[in-house]
Structures are given as C-alpha cells and as structure tokens.
C-alpha angles and dihedrals in degrees: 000000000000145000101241095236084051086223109210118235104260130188145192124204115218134191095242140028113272130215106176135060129171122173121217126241099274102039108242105096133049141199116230133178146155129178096300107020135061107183132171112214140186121236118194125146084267118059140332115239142191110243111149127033096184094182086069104101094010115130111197126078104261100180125130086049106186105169140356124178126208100232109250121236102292080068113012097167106056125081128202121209129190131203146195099253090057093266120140118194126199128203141190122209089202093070123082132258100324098051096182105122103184142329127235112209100176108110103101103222136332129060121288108246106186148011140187141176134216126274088225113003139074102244135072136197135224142217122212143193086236089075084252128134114202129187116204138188106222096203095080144026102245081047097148112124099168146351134223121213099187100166099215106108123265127348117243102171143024126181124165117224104268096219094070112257133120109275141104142193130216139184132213138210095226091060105264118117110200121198100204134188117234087222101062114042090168087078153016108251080220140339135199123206095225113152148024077234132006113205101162140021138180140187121234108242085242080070093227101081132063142185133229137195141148133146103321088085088246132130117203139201120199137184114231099195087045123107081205121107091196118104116240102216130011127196121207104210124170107248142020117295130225103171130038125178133166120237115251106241117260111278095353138304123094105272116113137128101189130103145187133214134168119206121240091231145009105014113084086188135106109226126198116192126194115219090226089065113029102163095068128033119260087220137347129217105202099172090120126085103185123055113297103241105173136353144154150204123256091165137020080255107026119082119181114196143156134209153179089290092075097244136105118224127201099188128163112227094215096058104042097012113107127205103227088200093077093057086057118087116262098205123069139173125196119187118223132223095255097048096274117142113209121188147166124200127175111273095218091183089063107060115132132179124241128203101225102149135040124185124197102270129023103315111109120180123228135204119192114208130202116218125214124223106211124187147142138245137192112193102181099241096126126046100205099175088057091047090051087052094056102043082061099046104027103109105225087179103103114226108155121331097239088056102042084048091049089046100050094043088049075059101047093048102046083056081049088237097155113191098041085052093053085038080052092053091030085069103036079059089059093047100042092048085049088057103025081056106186096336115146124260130246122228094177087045103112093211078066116118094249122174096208092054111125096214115096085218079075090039091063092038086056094061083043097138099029095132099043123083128193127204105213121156092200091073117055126169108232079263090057095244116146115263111251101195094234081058093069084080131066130215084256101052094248111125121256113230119247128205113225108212109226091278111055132196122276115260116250130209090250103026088134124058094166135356096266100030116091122207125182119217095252123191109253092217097057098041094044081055094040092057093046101047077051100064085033089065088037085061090230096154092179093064099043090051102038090051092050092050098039091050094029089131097045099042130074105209115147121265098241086053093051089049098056100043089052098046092051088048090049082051099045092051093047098049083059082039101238093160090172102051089041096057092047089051095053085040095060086039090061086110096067111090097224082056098056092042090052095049095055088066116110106244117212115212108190110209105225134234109250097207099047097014095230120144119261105226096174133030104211121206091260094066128288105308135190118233097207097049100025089225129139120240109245119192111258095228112043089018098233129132114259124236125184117350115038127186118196134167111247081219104058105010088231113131144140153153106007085226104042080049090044084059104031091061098037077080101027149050101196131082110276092227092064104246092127097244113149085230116191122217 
C-alpha cells in the first residue's frame, strides 16, 4: 500500500539531537527542537529546509528544552515551548527578528513535561514535574485561567480531547491516567490505574477512546464513557515506549484502529499496530539510526519524526515501511496430545482483492489477502487409547522382577501392543535365567517357550526379539546377510539354515526352546540397554519410564535419564488428565532427587466462582467473594452464603455447606444446583 501522492522519504541534518516535533496547521511547517535548538522548518515532498531559528534574537537562556506545540487554528501563528526549570516561552511568528513573545514562570518547581493546545479554542494547558495541571490563555501575559491539583505524582503527559469539548486527559508518573472538565479543577470526571509508569497518552480521533503506554512495554486501549475500569484492548510491543499516536482513517472520518509508537531506547524503528493483531506490528519505518523521540501523522500515510541522530524525516509508510508479517512463516503445524496434526498453510489459489479504501477521483485502494487453508489430520502414529489403557493397568510396585515383567506383558499383550508385550518377556527372560542360574531346561515344562504352543501368550513370546537385531559375524544366512533372530523362522514355521563360521558360538544352557527354535546365549546387560535405547528412539516415553520404575532396583540407568523419562511421562499424563495415574507414577518416582524436590513445593488449588467461573483467589471475612462479579458464593443446596469452610466439585464449580452436600449426596448422584453434573463428594 501507498499514499496516493507516493511521497519520497526527505530529510534535514541538524547540529544537535532532537527530541520534539509539532506540525502547524496546514501542514506544511513544523516546529523542532532539541536542548539547544528551537528551529521552524519547512516540510514538501521535496525537501525539508531550515526557515526559522527562533532562538536568533532571543535574550533569555532557553537550554534544557522538553516539549513545544505548534497553536492550532484559533491561533496558527504562536508556539509554545517548555523547559526543564518550569519556564514556558511563547512566541509569535508575526513579530520581527526576535519572535519571543513572553515568558510564564508559574509552575512552582520541577520541569514542564508536557503542553497542548485546544483543538478550538485559544488557550492550552501544561503538565508539570510539581504534580500541577495548568490552563492558559496564550493571547496575554497574565494568561492562567485555572489549576489542577491531581494528587497523583508528577505529570508525564497532557492532550486535549480532539472533538472539541471540554475535556482532557492527563498521565502520571505514578500509573494513574485522569480525564478532567474544564469546567471543574476540584476533581478528575474519572481515572484508571494502567500502568507501573505512564509516559504517553493519546486520544482516538472519535473523541471517546484513548491509548495508553509507558515503560511496561504495553500498549492500552480505554474506554472514556465506560463505568468499566478494564481496558478494552491491549498491545504487546518490544521495548518501552515514549510516544503513542493514532493513525488518522484512510481518506478522512474517525474510524481507525492503527497506532503508532516509538520506543524511549534501543529500537530506531516507527511502529504502527492494528488493534485486530497485537502481538506483531502491522508495518514498521526504520529511516532513523539513532532512537525515534517524537513524531506525528500528517496523513494517514505520511509520518513525519526526529530523533537522537540530529535529523528530521518526512517518510511515507507506505513507501519505506516494511510488514514484518510477511518475514514471518505462513504455514504452521502444531502436534496434539492424542497424536492429531493440525495445520494451516496459505491457499495461494484463493487471493482475492478487496475494495477497503476510495478516494475522490479515480484512485481505489486495494488490499490483496492470503487465505489460509486450515485442516487436521490424524495420521495413526500414536494409539492413545491404548496408551490410556496402559497407563491404568501397567504395575510400577516392584515385587520381583520376573512377576512385574509377566504382569505387565500379560498387559501389553491383552492391548495387543506387540512389541511392549515381546520387550515385557524379553525382560522376565533376563531375569528368570539370572534365578533359574545353569538349571536345565524343560522341554516338556509348559511355561517353555514352545512354537507349537497354542496360547497366544507363546505366540507372543515366539516373535520375542522381533525388534532387536544382532550383528554377529558368527552367524551368516547362505546369502551372507546377517541373522536377525526373528529371521531363523519362516513364514511357514520350518526352520531357515544357518552357516557357522569356523568358530561357533558357544552353547547355552537354554539355547533350544523348541526343536526347531533357535535361541543365542545374549548378554542381559546389553539387551536390557539395547531395549531401552530402542523405545527411547521410538519416543515411547511410557515404556522407558514404567520399566525404570518397575526394575528400579535391578537396573543401573543414570539418574538424569530416569528423571527425565519419568517427568515426560508425568506431562504427558497430565496433558490427557490422568491424574491417577499421574499421582502413582510420581509416587513410585519419590526416589529421584528432582521428584522429591518438586513435591516439596506448596501447591495452591482456587476454588472457582460458579456464576462467572473466575478463580477465587481470597475468602474475605464477609464470606467467599468473587472479585469479577462482586457476588458472594451460596451454597447451592440451602442458598446461603457460605462462610468458613466451603466444599465445591472441580467439575461444575457448584458447591456448599459440607453438611447440606454431605446430605444432599448420601441420596443423589447429581449436582445439587441442578446443572446435571454427576458430582462426586
């Protein structure tokens, strides 16, 4: 997008760094000034020139300059200038060579921060470091008219409502922002507490909105008719922020919901925000090196500002601004807890124009807008009702490693998980050949790990190393392919031969399980590792934590390692709130150190309003209250308002008497307030 007149970016060098700019009435001169210097200059599409230096003729010592205004129409030709020990200067451009006109020396101490005249009307009003508010009439020397006490520390900002009436708005260093009458200087008509520290404010052209920032890096958005002390929009920026202005509507009108900020250090950049996406700038001006401190709109496109790097810039946004939404990716994935991908990627096929703007004449603005196409997709890597299933029935209680590794295999296997069934027996092998030592082994024993057995608990145990592989040169297929263990069988049950290098392996108690099932002697060490690196790749954090937990007094992993598989795990249940599960898992984990440090934490539980469903975060003498409706919590049985001990379902957020809900369920199952919640007591 583009001004229509495609304005060029212009500039001015200066002597000294500036930190104040007001336009005139018609737009075509400014006021600049910085702590030695106090310049007019003239501002075309073509060049920015020197015209004025007021401060030539002048007799009075004018340094530590904070603020100076351009009069608005009811007096276009006088400028007011502020200064640091509480001075303000006017000056007339009418007059000769030395234009100051007189000085006001009223404000009592402190520097004056801030002035601003009205929209319509010949006076304008100050804001000083003394607390004070001060309304002058520029057209003679004993010009006061009034004085504001507002009691709230010392005044950072001042802006008169731009529609006329006869309201301003003022900002204070201690956070509060006030909106007074003219006509009454005993009060504030209304006041907001918004910030740690205000440092700017600005009125919205409708007259009934205003913005807010200062140096908690927020921008705020109030409501001045409304009995509500909640903000109605709120922009996140980047840096603390020391001038705020609303962006005149396109071609005219009040409606607009862009703003522009400049930050008070470290970001040479204009920003402009739209209210609709306040977490990333609509456009962004960087033609300034040094740090932005004061600009302002002349079009809805044209921004003229100055800054620490000595110079004054005239730039159309719309001609070196940048949209740094468009450097950020369109297309974006996001994983679900039960194994969903959903995703949104720009449709280019779909962009379509849209007729937003209309000048008088032929020109039409047009804004091109990417669609996005959005979708899920659910590509079945995760069972999560399995996994649910598990996390219910897996046994973490040690008893002896065989039996917690048949019992959970028996569980595997019954969720038709295969391969943590075969990890399962896998284990209880290791275990049983480490207590069973070099005892012989059965063929006729009907616990042995016959092929032919008709169980699919021995059907499971047949496939028992299909996901392991061993690299043993000592064992080659007749193609010379090493032998997976899974390989020895055929689809058909008859046995593959194998080819024994010179040096064969070395025979094992149980090297047979049946007569045509062939089992090497493996180390249980490295098997017990090797399953455990293989989940671990698989990124099934349930096995890697449950076995860890189950064998934790037969297994050596390190600590950190444990800590982590477990706490996943812990997140992972949680986020599909098993808090059961949950618990028992960071029960069993209570000998890791990170567990037992955690545990030791306080844990805070908010009972919760039942009308607005905010959290009560205090019970006051007079009963449990809510702070966002102001009501007090009754009990949903007997309707009285509860004091001291309160009882309320996590589900609903009904609750009561511990007595009337005591009665009430020894009968019932559903909430006692009616809503038709299965509550539990």
């Amino acid at each position: 997008m583009s001004d229509p007149l495609g304005v060029k970016t212009q500039r001015l060098q200066l002597n000294y760094p500036l930190g104040v700019i007001s336009g005139s009435p018609d737009g075509k001169l400014a006021v600049v000034g910085g702590r030695d210097v106090l310049k007019v200059v003239s501002i075309t599409k073509d060049q920015v020139k020197e015209t004025i230096n007021l401060r030539s003729g002048s007799k009075i010592n004018l340094n530590g300059l904070t603020d100076a205004k351009w009069g608005t129409a009811p007096c276009p030709q006088s400028i007011a200038s502020a200064h640091q020990d509480g001075t303000i200067v006017l000056w007339d451009l009418d007059r000769g060579v030395n234009k100051q006109s007189y000085t006001i020396n009223e404000h009592e101490r402190g520097a004056i921060n801030r002035i601003c005249f009205h929209p319509t009307e010949e006076m304008f009003v100050s804001a000083s470091h003394d607390g004070s508010l001060k309304v002058w009439d520029p057209r003679t020397k004993a010009g006061q008219r009034s004085t504001y006490q507002p009691k709230a520390g010392p005044a950072r900002d001042v802006q008169f409502n731009p529609t006329g009436s006869n309201e301003f708005i003022a900002a204070f260093e201690h956070g509060d922002v006030q909106v007074w009458d003219l006509r009454v200087s005993t009060e504030p008509r209304q006041r907001w507490g918004t910030h740690s520290l205000v440092l700017t404010v600005d009125w919205h052209p409708d007259g009934r909105l205003f913005a807010s920032a200062g140096r908690d890096k927020l921008i705020k958005v109030w409501d001045s008719r409304s009995d509500s002390r909640k903000h109605q929009a709120q922009i996140q920026t980047m840096s603390q922020i020391s001038r705020i202005a609303w962006r005149p509507a396109l071609y005219g009108g009040t409606t607009t919901q862009q703003i522009a900020s400049c930050s008070l250090s470290g970001d040479p950049r204009v920003l402009v925000w739209d209210l609709s996406r306040p977490f990333i700038p609509e456009c962004a001006v960087e033609e300034h090196l040094g740090d932005v401190t004061d600009f302002l709109w002349t079009t809805s496109y044209n921004i003229w500002s100055v800054s620490k790097d000595q110079t004054v810039i005239s730039q159309d946004v719309g001609v070196v601004g940048y949209r740094p939404v468009k450097l950020l990716n369109p297309a974006v994935a996001k994983w679900s807890v039960f194994g969903e991908v959903t995703f949104s990627v720009p449709d280019r096929q779909e962009d379509r124009d849209s007729r937003f703007g209309e000048e008088e004449g032929n020109f039409v603005l047009i804004c091109f807008v990417n669609k996005q196409f959005t979708g899920l997709f659910d590509p079945q890597l995760f069972d999560y009702v399995s996994f649910m299933r598990l996390a219910w029935l897996y046994h973490l209680t040690p008893s002896t490693a065989s039996d917690v590794c048949e019992q959970n295999e028996l569980v595997a296997a019954s969720e038709q998980s295969s391969d943590n069934s075969q990890a399962w027996a896998t284990l209880q092998l290791i275990f049983e050949s480490d207590d069973d030592g070099d005892e012989d082994f059965d063929d006729d024993d009907e616990s042995s790990l016959s092929l032919d057995a008709p169980s699919a608990y021995a059907n499971s145990r047949r496939s028992l190393f299909k996901f392991l592989s061993f690299d043993r040169s000592a064992d080659r297929r007749p193609d010379g392919r090493s032998i997976v263990l899974h390989d020895l069988i055929d689809p058909t049950g008859q046995p593959v031969p194998v080819v024994h290098s010179p040096t064969p392996m070395t025979p094992a108690p149980r090297d047979m399980v049946s007569a045509d099932f062939l089992v090497p002697t493996l180390d249980g060490e490295d098997m017990f590792r090797t399953i455990l690196e293989y989940f671990a790749e698989q990124g099934n954090v349930q096995m890697c934590a449950t076995i860890v937990l189950a064998l934790r007094d037969y297994i050596d992993v390190p600590i950190e390692t444990q800590e982590q598989w477990v706490w996943n795990y812990v997140d992972l249940l949680r986020r599909m709130q098993l808090w059961i599960p949950a618990t028992a898992v960071l029960k069993e984990s209570a000998h890791l150190p990170l567990t037992g440090t955690r545990n030791q934490n306080s844990t805070t539980i908010h009972t919760m309003c039942s009308t607005c469903g905010k959290a009560i975060s205090a019970a006051p003498a007079a009963g449990w209250c809510c702070e966002r409706c102001h009501t007090t919590v009754k009990c949903s049985l007997c309707r009285k308002t509860v004091f001291g001990q309160f009882t309320w379902c996590h589900g609903c957020s009904h609750g009561g008497h511990l007595t009337c809900l005591q009665e009430w369920f020894s009968e019932n199952s559903q909430c006692s307030a009616g809503c038709g919640h299965a509550c539990t007591l």
